[in-house]
C-alpha positions, 0 to 999 in steps of 0.5 A: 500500500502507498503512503504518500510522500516520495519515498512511500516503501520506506514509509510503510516499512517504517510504519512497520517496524514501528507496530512491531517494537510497539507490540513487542515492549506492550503486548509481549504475548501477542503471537504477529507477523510483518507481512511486508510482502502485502503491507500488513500487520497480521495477528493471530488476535485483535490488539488496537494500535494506534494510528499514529503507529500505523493505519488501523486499515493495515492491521488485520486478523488471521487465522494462521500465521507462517511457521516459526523457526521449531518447524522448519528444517532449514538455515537462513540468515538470522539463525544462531551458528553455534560453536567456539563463537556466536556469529548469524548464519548468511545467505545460503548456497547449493552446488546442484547434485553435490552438496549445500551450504551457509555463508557467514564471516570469515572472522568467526571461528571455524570448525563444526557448527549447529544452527539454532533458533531461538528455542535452541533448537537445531535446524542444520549443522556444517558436515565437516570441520573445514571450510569450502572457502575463507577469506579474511582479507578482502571479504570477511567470508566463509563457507561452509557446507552443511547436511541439509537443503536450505532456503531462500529465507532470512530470519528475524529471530528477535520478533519470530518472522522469515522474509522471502529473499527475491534476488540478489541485488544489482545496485543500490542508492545512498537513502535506500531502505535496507535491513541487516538480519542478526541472531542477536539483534533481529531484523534492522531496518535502516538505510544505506549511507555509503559505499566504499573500501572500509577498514576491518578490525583486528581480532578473532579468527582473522588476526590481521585487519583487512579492507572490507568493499561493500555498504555501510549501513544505518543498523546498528549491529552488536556482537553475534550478529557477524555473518548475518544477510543484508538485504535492500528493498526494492517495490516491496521485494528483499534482494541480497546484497552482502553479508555483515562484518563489523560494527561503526558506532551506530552504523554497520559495513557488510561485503557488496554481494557482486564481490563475493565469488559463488562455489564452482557449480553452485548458486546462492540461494534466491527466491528466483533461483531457489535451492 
């Protein structure tokens, strides 16, 4: 739906994103989704918002919300990489007829990992204790393979919802309306205020800073939610656009997704091309 103003998407999300932070810190127990797709609050019972929140036109109740993260046997962006140190599991990718497997930051330790929600429970786990790819310097990316088909989804665990990955980004504008999907901090939605070559910090598991290429963005991340998918927002469809590595006071930077090389054989999995 449209809401005036020259930028009416940016409006809509904000608006939003609004009733969820209001029915998270008033009405706890409220069981709701975002369905960005159409615009809606939806809500398994009726709660009033105020308008000033958001038009009682766009809050609707439903029989049935999508299912939450205990019943899904896949790993999206958002989901909790258990193991020597808390990061968010990325975008996903496939090799056709050979295996799968998750993206997240090279940064975070390597080694076995299990992918949780937040009710701890497991929804995919690395297959090896080696990584198909890892590069410190230049991306903060790894993969790894992992035992299960996965998914075109990301995961807002803080608020329990998943949001549909179109495609993968092909460009973007500063202003843009974007959200970065971290396991400690759910979805963040803000916009993107730059593009250009930024220094990564020393530490974990790259011991040498490295020039991360990408988007720097309004969300502000805090720790475990390394690895987790950026997305920026196009007429009302998610499209991936890198991955998170590091925290800049209240901004965030990820790698630009056209950096990140693919697997040999395989694709990232997008709603267009699903895995």
């Amino acid at each position: 739906h449209v809401r005036g103003g020259s930028a009416p998407w940016r409006s809509v999300l904000g608006a939003l994103n609004a009733a969820a932070d209001l029915l998270h810190s008033k009405f706890a127990s409220v069981q709701y989704n975002l369905n960005v797709q159409e615009g809606y609050v939806d809500m398994l019972t009726e709660v009033a918002l105020p308008a000033e929140v958001i038009d009682p036109a766009w809050v609707r109740v439903v029989e049935a919300l999508p299912v939450n993260g205990g019943e899904l046997e896949a790993s999206h962006g958002g989901l909790t990489w258990e193991g020597p140190s808390t990061c968010t599991v990325g975008f996903t990718w496939k090799v056709p007829g050979v295996h799968f497997g998750n993206a997240t930051a090279a940064h975070c330790a390597d080694g076995w990992r299990s992918a949780r929600d937040e009710y701890w429970i497991a929804h995919d786990t690395t297959v090896a204790s080696w990584n198909d790819y890892e590069e410190c310097d230049t991306l903060d990316l790894q993969y790894q393979r992992t035992s299960y088909s996965v998914g075109h989804l990301a995961r807002d665990q803080k608020y329990h919802q998943w949001f549909s990955l179109w495609d993968k980004a092909g460009w973007y504008y500063i202003g843009q309306y974007e959200v970065v999907f971290g396991q400690t901090s759910g979805a963040l939605w803000n916009q993107v205020q730059d593009f250009g070559n930024f220094a990564r910090p020393t530490g974990f598991d790259c011991p040498n800073s490295g020039t991360i290429s990408g988007l720097k963005v309004g969300s502000n991340t805090t720790g475990g939610d390394s690895g987790g998918t950026y997305a920026l927002s196009y007429g009302g469809k998610l499209y991936l656009a890198g991955h998170h590595s590091f925290g800049v006071g209240t901004s965030a930077v990820g790698t630009w997704i056209g950096y990140v090389p693919i697997p040999p054989g395989g694709h990232i999995c997008v709603e267009v091309n699903p895995c």
